[in-house]
C-alpha positions in Angstrom: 125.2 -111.9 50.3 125.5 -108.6 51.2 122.6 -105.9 51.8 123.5 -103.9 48.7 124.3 -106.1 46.2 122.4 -105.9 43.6 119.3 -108.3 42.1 121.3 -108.3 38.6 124.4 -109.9 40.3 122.2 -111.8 42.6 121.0 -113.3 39.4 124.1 -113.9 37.9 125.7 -115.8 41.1 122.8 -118.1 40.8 123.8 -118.7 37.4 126.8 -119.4 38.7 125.7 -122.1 41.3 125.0 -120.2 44.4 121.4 -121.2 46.0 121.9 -118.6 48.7 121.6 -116.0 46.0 117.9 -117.1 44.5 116.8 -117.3 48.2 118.0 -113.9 49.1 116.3 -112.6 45.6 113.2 -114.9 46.3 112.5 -113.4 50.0 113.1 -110.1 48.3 110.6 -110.2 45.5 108.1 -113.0 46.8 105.8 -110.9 48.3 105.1 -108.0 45.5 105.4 -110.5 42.9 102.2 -112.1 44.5 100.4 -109.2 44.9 100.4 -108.4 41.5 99.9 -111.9 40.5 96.7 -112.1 42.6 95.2 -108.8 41.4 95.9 -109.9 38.0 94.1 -113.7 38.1 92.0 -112.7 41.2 91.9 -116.1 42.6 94.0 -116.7 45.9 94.4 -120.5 44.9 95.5 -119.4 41.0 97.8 -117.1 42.3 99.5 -119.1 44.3 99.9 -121.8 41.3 101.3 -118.9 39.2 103.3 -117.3 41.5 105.1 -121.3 41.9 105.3 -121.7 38.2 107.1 -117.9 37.9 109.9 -119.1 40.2 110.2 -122.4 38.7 110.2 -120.5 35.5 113.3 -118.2 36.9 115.2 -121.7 37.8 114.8 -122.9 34.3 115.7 -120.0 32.8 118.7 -118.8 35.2 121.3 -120.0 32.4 119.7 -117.7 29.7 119.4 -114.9 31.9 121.5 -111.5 30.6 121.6 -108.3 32.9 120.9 -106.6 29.9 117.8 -105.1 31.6 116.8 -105.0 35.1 116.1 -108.2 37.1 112.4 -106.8 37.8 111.8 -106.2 34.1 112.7 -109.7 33.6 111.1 -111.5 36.6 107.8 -109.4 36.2 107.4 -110.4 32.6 108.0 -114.1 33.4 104.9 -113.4 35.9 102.9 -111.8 33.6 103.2 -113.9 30.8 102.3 -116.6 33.1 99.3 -114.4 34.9 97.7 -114.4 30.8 98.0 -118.0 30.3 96.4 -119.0 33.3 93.7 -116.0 32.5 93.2 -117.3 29.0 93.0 -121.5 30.3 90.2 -120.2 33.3 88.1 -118.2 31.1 87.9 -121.8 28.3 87.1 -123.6 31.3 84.2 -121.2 32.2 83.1 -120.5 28.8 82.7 -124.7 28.3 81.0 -125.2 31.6 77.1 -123.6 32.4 78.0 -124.3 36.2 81.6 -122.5 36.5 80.7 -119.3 38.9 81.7 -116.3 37.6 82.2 -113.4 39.4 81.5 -109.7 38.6 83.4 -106.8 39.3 81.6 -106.6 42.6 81.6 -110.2 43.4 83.4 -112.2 46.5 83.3 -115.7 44.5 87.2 -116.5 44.2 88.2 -112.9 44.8 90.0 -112.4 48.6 92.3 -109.9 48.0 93.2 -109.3 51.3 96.4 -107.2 51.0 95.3 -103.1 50.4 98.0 -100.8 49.4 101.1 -100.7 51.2 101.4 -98.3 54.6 103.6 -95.5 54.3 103.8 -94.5 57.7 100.4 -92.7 58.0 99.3 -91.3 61.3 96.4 -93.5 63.4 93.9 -91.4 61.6 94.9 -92.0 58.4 95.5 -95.5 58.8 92.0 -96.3 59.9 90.7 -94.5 56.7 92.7 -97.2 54.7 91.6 -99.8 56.4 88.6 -98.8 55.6 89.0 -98.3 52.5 91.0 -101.3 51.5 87.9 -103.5 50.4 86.1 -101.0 48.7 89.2 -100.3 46.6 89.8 -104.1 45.7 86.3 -104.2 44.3 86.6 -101.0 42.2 90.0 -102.1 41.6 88.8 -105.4 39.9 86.7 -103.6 38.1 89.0 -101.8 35.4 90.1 -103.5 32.6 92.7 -105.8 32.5 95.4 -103.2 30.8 95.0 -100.8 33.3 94.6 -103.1 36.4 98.0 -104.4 35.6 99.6 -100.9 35.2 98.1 -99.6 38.4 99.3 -103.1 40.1 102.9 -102.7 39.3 103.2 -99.1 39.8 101.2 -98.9 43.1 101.7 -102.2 44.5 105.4 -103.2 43.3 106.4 -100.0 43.0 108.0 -100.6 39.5 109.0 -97.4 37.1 106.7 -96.6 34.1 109.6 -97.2 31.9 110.0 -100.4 33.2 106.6 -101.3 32.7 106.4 -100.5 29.4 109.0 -103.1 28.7 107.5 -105.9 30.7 103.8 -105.0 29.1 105.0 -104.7 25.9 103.4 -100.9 25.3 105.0 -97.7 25.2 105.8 -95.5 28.3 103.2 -93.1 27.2 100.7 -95.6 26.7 101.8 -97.1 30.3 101.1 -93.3 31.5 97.6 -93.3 29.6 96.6 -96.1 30.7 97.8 -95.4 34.8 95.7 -92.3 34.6 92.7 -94.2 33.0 93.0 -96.4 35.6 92.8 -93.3 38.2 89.7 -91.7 36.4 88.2 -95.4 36.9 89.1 -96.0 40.4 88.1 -92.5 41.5 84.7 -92.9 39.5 83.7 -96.4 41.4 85.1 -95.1 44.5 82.6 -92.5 43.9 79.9 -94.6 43.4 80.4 -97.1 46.2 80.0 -93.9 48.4 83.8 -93.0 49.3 84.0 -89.4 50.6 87.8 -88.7 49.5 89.5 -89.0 46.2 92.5 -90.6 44.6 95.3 -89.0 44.6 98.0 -89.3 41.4 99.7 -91.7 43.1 97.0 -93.8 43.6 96.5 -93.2 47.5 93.0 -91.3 48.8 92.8 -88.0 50.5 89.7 -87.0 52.2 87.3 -85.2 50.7 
């Protein structure tokens, strides 16, 4: 396949019976589709399942697909849907056992998010900030609620478009906007608290204070 084509016809030539397209669009996607996955369940072992079951769901579904909408839009709401069912089955299984650990915002039980924010070419100074600030941002960013956790993950993370995220959440593009810069106020608040001497900026990186 060539460099440029695009996911939408990579889709449709794995409609059509060509493997090589799904692997080119799987090695594309694999990695941001996991990210998100794992900051949505926040279990490494969970995510992994998901993130199985979302490109099992794209094989089963190849034959209804329609480019009617991006590839992304399509692909991130298969993982979505997928990220709230396994949410929805873990929290039963907590709820129905008095030994099932739960963590808290703060806690490291089932929660190694080891991937921070992607680099964006940063000098050596700036890097080591992030490094250092990678953990203490996976803990504050665990801590918002679920709506803006998800918003914040595909706009930061998978670098998907508001209005595309409105479509795969369901929401409005305003109320994707709302919610990414309730998720800033959030992040910037804990970051504050867990004694980070810089700031988020509004698109969702830190700059020192």
């Amino acid at each position: 396949m060539a460099p440029e084509t695009s996911d939408e016809r990579l889709m449709l030539a794995f409609q059509a019976g060509d493997a090589r397209a799904f692997e080119t669009l799987m090695r594309k996607h694999r990695a941001p589709v996991f990210n998100f996955i794992l900051r949505f369940v926040g279990h490494r072992a969970r995510a992994e399942d998901v993130l199985q079951e979302t490109w099992l769901k794209v094989v089963r579904s190849a034959r209804e697909y329609e480019p009617k909408a991006r590839f992304t839009t399509w692909l991130y709401t298969i993982a979505r849907n997928l990220c709230v069912d396994s949410t929805r089955k873990e929290s039963y299984r907590q709820t129905s056992s008095l030994e099932a650990p739960v963590a808290g915002a703060d806690g490291e039980e089932g929660r190694p998010l080891g991937e921070g924010l992607p680099d964006s070419g940063a000098s050596p100074e700036r890097g080591a900030h992030n490094a250092r600030l990678r953990p203490l941002l996976e803990r504050a960013l665990a801590g918002l609620p679920e709506e803006q956790r998800e918003v914040f993950v595909l706009r930061e993370y998978s670098g998907i478009p508001f209005k595309e995220i409105a479509e795969v959440t369901g929401v409005s593009e305003n109320t994707v906007k709302s919610r990414m810069r309730y998720a800033l106020e959030g992040l910037r608040r804990r970051l504050g608290e867990l004694g980070v001497d810089g700031d988020l900026s509004e698109d969702g990186r830190t700059v020192a204070g």
